[in-house]
N, C-alpha and C positions, 0 to 999 in steps of 0.2 A: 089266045095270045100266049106265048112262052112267057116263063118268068124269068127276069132280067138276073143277073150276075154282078151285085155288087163290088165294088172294085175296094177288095181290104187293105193293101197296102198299093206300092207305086209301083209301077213296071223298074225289073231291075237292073235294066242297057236300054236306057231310053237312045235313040241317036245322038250323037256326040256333035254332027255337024251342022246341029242347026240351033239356032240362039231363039229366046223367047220375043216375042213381038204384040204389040196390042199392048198399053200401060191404060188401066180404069182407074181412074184416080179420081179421089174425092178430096175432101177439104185436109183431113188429115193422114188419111192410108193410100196407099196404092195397092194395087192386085194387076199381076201377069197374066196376060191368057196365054197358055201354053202355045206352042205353035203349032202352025196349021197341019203340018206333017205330024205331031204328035198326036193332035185333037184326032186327026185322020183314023190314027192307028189304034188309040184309047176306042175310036168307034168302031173299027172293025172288030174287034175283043170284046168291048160291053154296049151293044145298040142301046144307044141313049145317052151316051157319057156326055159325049160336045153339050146334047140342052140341057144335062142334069150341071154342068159345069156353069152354063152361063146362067141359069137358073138360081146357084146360089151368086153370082155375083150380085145377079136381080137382089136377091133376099136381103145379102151382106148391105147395098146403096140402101136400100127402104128400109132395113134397121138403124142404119147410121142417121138417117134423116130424122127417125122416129127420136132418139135421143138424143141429137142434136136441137131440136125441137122442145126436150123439156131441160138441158142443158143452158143452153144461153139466155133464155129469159132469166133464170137464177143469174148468170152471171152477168147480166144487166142491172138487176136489182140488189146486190151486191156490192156492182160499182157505184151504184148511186146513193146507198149505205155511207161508201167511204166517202165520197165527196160530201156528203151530207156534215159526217164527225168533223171531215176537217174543216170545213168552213166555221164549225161551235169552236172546234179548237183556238182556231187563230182569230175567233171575233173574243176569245176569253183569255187569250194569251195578249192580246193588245190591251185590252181592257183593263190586266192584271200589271202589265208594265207601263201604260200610261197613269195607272194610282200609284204605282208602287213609285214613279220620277214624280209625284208630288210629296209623297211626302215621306221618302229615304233619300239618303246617302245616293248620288249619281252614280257608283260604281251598283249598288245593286240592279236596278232595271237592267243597266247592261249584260250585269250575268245572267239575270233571267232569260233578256232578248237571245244571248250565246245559248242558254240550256236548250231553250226552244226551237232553236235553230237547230241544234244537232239533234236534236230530240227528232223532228220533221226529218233530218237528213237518215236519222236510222229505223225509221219506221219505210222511208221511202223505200234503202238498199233492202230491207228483209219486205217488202213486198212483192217487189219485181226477184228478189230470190225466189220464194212462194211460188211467184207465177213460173217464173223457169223450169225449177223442181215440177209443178202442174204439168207443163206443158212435155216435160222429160219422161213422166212416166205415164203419159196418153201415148208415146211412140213405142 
């Protein structure tokens, strides 16, 4: 059997008049399969390129899975971290302002009630920042 011809860079006049077709798409990336005219011609050039082509798309799905796989359990148990803290929080932030209205000054509990509130209100905006920023630089 001859030995195949590694393909080191791309052909450099692919045809102009034909668009890509076929979208593989997973949860997060997309991949183009060239078109068929080109797969065509890639194979007339390097016998084997069409399966070596779909063969890594094969590889590229069944790694994503594989990471995806130890990816989300973390970010399940993470999520459930935070819901965890914040429920201590606000059984200890109630706790702290129902003793504090026995026995201060009325205007105090209330500033706590306000600290605490915005306190939750900027822990919330810099979370779902986090996750944005996360999710901006997985693209």
């Amino acid at each position: 059997m001859p030995k195949r011809k590694l393909l080191k860079k791309p052909i450099q006049n692919p045809p102009q008049s034909s668009k890509p077709t076929g979208n593989f798409a997973s949860a997060r990336m997309s991949y183009y399969a060239p078109h068929p005219d080109h797969l065509e011609r890639y194979e007339k050039l390097f016998p084997g390129a069409a399966e070596a082509v779909f063969t890594e798309f094969r590889k590229q799905a069944e790694h994503r899975q594989e990471l995806e796989k130890l990816v989300v359990p973390q970010q399940l148990k993470n999520a459930r971290v935070g819901i965890y803290v914040q429920a201590v929080s606000h059984v200890a932030s109630a706790c702290t302002t129902i003793l504090t209205a026995l026995y201060t000054p009325a205007w105090v509990p209330a500033f706590l009630a306000l600290v605490y509130s915005l306190t939750v209100a900027f822990i919330y905006k810099y979370g779902k920042d986090k996750q944005a920023q996360s999710m901006q630089n997985k693209r």
